[in-house]
C-alpha positions in Angstrom: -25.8 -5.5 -8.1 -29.1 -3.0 -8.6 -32.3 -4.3 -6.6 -33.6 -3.4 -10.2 -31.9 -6.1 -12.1 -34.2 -8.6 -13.5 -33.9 -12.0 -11.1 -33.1 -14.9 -13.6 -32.9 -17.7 -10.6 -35.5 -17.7 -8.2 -35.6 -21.0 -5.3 -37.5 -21.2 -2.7 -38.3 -23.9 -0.2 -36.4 -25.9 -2.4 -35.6 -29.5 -1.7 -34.6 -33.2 -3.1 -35.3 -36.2 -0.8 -34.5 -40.2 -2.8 -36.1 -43.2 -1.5 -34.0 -45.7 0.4 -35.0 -48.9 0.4 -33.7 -52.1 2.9 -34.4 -54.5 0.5 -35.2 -54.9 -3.2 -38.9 -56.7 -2.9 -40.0 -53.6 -0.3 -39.1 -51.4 -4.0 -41.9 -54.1 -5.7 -44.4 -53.3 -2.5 -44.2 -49.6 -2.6 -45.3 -49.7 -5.9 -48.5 -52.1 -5.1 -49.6 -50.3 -2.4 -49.4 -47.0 -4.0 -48.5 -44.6 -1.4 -50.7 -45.9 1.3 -47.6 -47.4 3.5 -43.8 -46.3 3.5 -41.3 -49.0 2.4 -38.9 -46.9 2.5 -36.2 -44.1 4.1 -36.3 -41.0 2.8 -33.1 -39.2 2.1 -32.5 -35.6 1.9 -30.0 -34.6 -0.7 -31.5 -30.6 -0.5 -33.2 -29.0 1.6 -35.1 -25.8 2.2 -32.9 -23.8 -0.3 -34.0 -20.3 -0.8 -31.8 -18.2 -3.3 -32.2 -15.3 -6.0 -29.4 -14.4 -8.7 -29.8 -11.8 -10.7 -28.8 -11.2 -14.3 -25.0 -10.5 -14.7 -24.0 -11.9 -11.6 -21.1 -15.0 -11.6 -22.3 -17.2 -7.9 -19.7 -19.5 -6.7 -21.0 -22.9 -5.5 -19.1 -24.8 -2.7 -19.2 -27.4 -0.4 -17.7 -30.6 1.0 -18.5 -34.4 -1.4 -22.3 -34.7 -0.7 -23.2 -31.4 0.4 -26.0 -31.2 -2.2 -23.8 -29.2 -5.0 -24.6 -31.1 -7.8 -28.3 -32.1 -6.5 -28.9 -29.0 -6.9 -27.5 -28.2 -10.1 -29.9 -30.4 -11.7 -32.3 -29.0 -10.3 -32.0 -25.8 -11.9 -31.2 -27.3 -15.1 -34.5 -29.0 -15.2 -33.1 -32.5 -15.1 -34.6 -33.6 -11.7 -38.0 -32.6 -10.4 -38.0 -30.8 -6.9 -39.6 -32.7 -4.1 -40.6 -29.7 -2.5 -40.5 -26.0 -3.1 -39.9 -24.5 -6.3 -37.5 -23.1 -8.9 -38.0 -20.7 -11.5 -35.7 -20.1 -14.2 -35.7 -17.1 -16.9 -33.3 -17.8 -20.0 -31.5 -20.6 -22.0 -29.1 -22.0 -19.6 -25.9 -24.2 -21.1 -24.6 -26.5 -18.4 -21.3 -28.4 -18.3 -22.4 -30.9 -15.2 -20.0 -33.4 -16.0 -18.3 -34.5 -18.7 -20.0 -35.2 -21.8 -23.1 -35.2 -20.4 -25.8 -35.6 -23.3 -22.9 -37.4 -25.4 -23.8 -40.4 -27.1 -20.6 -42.7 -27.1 -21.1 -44.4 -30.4 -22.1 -40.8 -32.4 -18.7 -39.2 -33.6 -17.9 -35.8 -32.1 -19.1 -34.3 -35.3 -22.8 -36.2 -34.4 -22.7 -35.1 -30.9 -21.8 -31.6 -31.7 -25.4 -31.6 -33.5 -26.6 -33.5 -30.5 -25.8 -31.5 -27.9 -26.5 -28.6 -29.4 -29.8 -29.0 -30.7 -30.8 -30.1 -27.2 -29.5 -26.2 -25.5 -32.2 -24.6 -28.4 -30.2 -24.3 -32.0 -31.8 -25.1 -35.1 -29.6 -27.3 -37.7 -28.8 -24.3 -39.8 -27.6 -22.2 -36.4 -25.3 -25.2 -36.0 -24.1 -25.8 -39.5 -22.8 -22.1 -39.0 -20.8 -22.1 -36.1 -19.8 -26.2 -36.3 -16.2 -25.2 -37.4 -16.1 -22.4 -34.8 -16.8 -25.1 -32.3 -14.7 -27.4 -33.5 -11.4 -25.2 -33.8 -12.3 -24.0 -30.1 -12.6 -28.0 -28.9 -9.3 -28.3 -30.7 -9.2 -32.1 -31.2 -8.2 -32.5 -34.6 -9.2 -35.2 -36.3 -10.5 -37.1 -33.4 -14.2 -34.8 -33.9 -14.5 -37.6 -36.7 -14.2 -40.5 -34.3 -16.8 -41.8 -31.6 -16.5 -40.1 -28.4 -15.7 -43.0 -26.6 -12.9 -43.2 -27.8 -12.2 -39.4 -26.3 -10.0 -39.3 -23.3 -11.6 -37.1 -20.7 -9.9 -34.2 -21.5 -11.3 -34.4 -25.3 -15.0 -35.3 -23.8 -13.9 -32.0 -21.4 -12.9 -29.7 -24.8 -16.4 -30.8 -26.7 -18.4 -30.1 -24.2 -17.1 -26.6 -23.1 -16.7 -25.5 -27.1 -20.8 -26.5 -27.3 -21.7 -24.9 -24.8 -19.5 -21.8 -25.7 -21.5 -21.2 -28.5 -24.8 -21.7 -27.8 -25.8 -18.3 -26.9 -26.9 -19.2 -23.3 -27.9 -16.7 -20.6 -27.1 -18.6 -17.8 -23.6 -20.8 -17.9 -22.7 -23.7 -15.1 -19.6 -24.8 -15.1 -19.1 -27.6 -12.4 -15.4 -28.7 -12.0 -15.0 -28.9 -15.6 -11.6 -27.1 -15.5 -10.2 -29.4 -13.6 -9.0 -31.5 -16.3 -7.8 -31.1 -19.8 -4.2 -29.2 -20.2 -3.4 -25.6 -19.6 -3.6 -24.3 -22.9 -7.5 -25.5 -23.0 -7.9 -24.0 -18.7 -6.9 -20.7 -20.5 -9.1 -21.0 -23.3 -11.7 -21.7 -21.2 -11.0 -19.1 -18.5 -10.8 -16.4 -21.2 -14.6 -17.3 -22.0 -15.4 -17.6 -18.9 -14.2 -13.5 -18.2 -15.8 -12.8 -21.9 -19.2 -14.5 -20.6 -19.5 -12.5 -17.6 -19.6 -9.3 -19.4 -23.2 -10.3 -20.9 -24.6 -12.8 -19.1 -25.2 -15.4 -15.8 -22.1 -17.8 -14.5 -23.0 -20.3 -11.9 -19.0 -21.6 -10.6 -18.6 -24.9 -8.8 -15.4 -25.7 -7.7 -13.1 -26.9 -4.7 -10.7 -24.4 -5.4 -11.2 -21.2 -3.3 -8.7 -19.0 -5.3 -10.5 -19.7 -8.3 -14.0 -18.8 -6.7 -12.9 -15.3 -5.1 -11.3 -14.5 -8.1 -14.3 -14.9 -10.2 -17.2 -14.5 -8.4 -19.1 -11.8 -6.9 -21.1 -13.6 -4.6 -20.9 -17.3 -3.1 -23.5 -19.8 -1.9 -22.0 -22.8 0.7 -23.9 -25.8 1.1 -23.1 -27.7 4.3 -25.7 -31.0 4.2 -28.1 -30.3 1.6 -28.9 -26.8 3.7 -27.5 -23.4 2.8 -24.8 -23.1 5.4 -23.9 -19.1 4.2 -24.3 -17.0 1.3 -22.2 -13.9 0.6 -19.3 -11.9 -0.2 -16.5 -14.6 -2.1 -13.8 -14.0 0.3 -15.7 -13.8 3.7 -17.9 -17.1 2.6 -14.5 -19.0 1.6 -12.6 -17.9 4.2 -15.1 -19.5 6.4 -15.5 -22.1 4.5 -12.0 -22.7 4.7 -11.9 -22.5 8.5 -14.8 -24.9 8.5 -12.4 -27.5 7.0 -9.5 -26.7 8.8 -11.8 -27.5 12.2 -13.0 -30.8 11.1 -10.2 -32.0 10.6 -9.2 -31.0 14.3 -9.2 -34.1 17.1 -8.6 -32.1 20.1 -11.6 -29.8 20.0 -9.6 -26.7 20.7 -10.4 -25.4 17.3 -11.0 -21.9 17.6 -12.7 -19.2 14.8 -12.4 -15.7 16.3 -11.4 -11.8 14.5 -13.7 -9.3 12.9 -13.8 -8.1 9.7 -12.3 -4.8 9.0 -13.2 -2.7 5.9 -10.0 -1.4 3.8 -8.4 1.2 5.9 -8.3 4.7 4.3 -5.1 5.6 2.8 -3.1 9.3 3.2 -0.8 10.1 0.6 2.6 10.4 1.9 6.1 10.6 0.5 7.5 7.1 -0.5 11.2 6.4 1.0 14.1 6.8 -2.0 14.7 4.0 -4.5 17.9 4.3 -5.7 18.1 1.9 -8.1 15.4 2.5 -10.3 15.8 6.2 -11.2 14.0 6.3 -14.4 10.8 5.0 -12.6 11.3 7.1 -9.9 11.1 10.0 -11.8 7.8 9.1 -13.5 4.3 9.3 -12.3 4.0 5.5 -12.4 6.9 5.3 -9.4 5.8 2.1 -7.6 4.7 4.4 -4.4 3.9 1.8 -1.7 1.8 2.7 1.8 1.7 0.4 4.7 -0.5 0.1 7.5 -0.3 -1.4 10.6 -1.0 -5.1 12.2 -4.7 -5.6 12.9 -4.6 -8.4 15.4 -8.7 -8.3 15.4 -8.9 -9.6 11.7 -10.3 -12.7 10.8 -8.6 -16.2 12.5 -8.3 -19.9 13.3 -6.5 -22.5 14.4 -5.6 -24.0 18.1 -4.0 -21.3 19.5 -1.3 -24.0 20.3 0.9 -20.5 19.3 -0.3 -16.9 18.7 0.7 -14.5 15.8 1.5 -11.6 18.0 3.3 -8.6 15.3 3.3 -8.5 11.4 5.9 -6.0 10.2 7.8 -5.0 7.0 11.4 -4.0 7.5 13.7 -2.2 5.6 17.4 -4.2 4.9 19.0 -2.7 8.1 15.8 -4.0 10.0 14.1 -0.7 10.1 10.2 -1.1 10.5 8.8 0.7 6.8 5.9 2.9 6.6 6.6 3.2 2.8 8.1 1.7 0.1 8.9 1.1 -3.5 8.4 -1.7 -5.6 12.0 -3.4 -6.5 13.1 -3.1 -3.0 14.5 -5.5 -1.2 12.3 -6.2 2.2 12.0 -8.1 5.6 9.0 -9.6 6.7 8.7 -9.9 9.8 6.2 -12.5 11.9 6.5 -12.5 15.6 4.9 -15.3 17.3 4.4 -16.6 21.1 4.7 -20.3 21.8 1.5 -21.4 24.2 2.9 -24.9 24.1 5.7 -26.4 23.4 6.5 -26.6 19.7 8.2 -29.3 17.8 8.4 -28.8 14.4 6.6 -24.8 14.2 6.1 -23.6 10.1 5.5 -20.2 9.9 4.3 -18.8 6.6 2.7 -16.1 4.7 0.6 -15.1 1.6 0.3 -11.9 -0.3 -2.9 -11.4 -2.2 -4.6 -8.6 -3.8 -8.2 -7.3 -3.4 -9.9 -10.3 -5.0 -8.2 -12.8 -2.6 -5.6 -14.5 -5.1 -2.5 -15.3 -3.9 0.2 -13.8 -5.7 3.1 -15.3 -3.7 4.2 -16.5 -0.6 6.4 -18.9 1.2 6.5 -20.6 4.6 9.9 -22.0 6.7 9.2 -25.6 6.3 11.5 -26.3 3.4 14.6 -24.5 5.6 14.2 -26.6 8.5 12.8 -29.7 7.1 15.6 -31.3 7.8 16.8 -29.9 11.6 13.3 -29.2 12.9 13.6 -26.6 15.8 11.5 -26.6 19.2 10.4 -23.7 20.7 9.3 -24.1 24.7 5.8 -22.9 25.9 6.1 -19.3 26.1 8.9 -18.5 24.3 8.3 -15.9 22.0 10.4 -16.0 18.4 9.8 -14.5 14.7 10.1 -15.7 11.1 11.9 -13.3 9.0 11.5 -13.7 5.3 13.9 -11.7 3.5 13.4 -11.4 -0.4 13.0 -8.5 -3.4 9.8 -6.7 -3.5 7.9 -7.2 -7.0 6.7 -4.7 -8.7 2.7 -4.3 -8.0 -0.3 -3.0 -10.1 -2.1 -0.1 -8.3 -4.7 -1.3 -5.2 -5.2 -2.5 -2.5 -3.1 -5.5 -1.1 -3.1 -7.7 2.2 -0.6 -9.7 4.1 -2.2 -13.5 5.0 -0.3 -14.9 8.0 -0.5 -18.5 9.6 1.9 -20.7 11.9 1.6 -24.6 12.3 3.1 -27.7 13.5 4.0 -30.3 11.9 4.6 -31.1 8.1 4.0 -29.7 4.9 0.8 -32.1 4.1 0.4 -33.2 7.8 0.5 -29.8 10.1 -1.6 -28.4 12.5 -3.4 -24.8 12.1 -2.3 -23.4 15.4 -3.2 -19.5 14.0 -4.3 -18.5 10.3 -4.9 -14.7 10.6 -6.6 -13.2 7.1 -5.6 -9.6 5.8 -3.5 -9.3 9.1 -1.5 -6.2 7.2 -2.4 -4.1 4.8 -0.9 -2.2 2.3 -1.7 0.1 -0.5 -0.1 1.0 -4.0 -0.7 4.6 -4.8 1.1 4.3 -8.5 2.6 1.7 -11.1 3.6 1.3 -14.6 2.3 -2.2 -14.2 -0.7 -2.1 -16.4 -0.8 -6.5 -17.1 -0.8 -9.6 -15.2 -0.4 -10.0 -11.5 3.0 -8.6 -10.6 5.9 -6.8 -12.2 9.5 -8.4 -12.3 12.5 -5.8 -11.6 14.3 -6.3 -14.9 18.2 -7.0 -14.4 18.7 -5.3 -18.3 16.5 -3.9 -21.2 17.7 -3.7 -24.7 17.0 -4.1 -28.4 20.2 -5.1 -30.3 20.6 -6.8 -33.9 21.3 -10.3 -34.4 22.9 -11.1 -37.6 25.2 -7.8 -38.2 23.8 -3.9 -39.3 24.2 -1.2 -37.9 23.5 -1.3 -34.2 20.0 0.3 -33.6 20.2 3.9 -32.6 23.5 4.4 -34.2 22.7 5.4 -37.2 
């Protein structure tokens, strides 16, 4: 983002505190003695929060229950008054806080549609002619004649995005709202949401990390009420992330160590032969596949209970790969090294692209759920993960390794390395979505009689 984008959010020194108090006649004194004498604790839901955004960028917002997230939403809406510090905010921002927030529950959806959207800055006339805009997008039928509360939460979730989708606002927050409704409407929204941040300002708040480093360019974590870090999506979540894992650690051997490592520079070299996909081969969109080598300084946690010593991709006959194609089958490999003994050791794996998402992965809990191995202290072992390599758009990809003990939903991190491999794809023919499926047949044939196509 240019230094000489305008700055649409400006904070600084900004902070909330509430008024505790003991008991309900010390309330009744405070307000006799006006401010001469404290009845009361003061409580600190935000403090000392100093943050610019400029126009056009999309700001992730996370943080435990109680860090000061939605504190200081308000804040910027205008809905609470700072107790110290400022905040300055230029354009019209439309804010989905919670939901129906504005909603009157005894006004129909057609009432509160008028409502709400007076309140973000349209005139009756503006309304009148995007109401049936809004009210295809909410999709409620003919429940926008009804009062909202009789709206199950994901109606009260579709009426309040569609208003806010077309109030022309500058400046969107969305907190959480996604996280209910069905998936036709998390689509709908999502699609928006991409549309929005071609034009304008997207404040994200959200406990899922995938969905943060997958839209946002920059993310602020609040720890507290304080500004804990603010930065790149997937270094702040990744720490974030670690941050979690450590808390919930009672032996205090939680360890956060690595470096970060910027994308290492590809050479164009000859990918190995792919046999079975000739056609593609023979194109310029051949699914040309470079791989780099362990980097056992990136970014990790855990107990070092056991240590991720090797990531490697091999080749069917076990063959360590410097290239591939997409369509191949693979081996990958994780060598590990037990420092205690293990009991029930899950080894796993993610493969993301350059934005962070996951686009698959797997771990060996499932396979041994039911014959749990051991593994001695200092033994070392390795996971192989044998399985078809998808077809990938071209970019940059990374490997994410981890190994715990334990369960599925009770484990111990013992060693969660981030982008411990890279690779990169030089070519593709996949031009939509996430990955490309190897197709087992592709035809076009008639279905009630004719002649066949292509026969003619």
């Amino acid at each position: 983002m240019s230094s000489d984008t305008p700055v649409v959010i400006r904070a600084e020194g900004l902070g909330k505190a509430y008024a505790i108090f003991k008991r309900p006649q010390d309330r009744l004194k405070q307000m006799l003695v006006r401010g001469r004498r404290k009845y009361y604790d003061e409580y600190w839901a935000l403090r000392g929060v100093d943050l610019e955004v400029r126009r056009g960028e999309t700001v992730g917002l996370i943080g435990r229950n109680g860090s000061g997230k939605s504190t200081f939403l308000q804040l910027l809406c205008g809905t609470l008054t700072p107790t110290s510090g400022r905040i300055a905010v230029d354009g019209r921002i439309a804010a989905l806080l919670e939901l129906g927030a504005g909603f009157n529950p005894e006004f129909t959806g057609r009432e509160n549609v008028y409502l709400a959207a007076s309140v973000l800055g349209l005139s009756n006339e503006q309304i009148a002619e995007r109401y049936e805009s809004i009210a295809e997008f909410a999709g409620i039928g003919d429940f926008i004649e009804q009062p909202v509360k009789l709206y199950s939460s994901g109606m009260y979730a579709r009426l309040a995005f569609a208003v806010a989708a077309h109030v022309d606002a500058d400046i969107m927050i969305v907190d959480e709202i996604l996280a209910v409704g069905d998936a036709s409407f998390t689509q709908k929204c999502m699609r928006f949401i991409h549309r929005f941040k071609e034009r304008g300002t997207l404040f994200f708040v959200s406990h899922d990390t995938g969905q943060v480093v997958n839209l946002c360019d920059r993310v602020v974590w609040l720890d507290n009420g304080s500004v804990r870090a603010v930065g790149p999506a997937k270094e702040v979540c990744h720490d974030y992330l670690a941050a979690l894992y450590s808390d919930q650690d009672t032996s205090r051997g939680f360890r956060i160590g690595g470096a970060r490592q910027a994308l290492p520079q590809a050479k164009r070299e000859e990918p190995v032969e792919d046999a079975r996909a000739e056609l593609l081969k023979a194109s310029q969109h051949r699914n040309a596949i470079e791989i780099f080598d362990f980097d056992p300084n990136s970014p990790w946690f855990g107990e070092r209970g056991a240590s991720i010593t090797d990531v490697r991709l091999l080749d069917s006959g076990g063959m360590p790969l410097s290239t591939v194609e997409g369509g191949e089958e693979i081996v990958l490999q994780v060598a590990c090294h037990a420092e205690k003994d293990l009991f029930q050791p899950i080894v796993g794996f993610y493969i993301r692209d350059r934005l962070g998402q996951n686009l698959f992965g797997d771990n060996t809990h499932l396979t041994y759920q039911l014959d749990p191995i051991r593994v001695p202290a200092g033994q070392d072992f390795a996971a192989r993960f044998r399985f078809q390599l998808p077809y990938l758009p071209s970019g940059d990809f990374s490997i994410t390794v981890a190994i715990a003990e334990g369960t599925q939903n009770d484990h111990v991190q013992h060693h969660w390395i981030e982008d411990a491999l890279f690779f990169k794809v030089h070519s593709s023919h996949v031009v939509q979505g996430l990955v490309g499926i190897p197709m087992l047949s592709i035809s076009i044939d008639t279905l009630t009689g004719g002649t066949p196509p292509g026969t003619a």
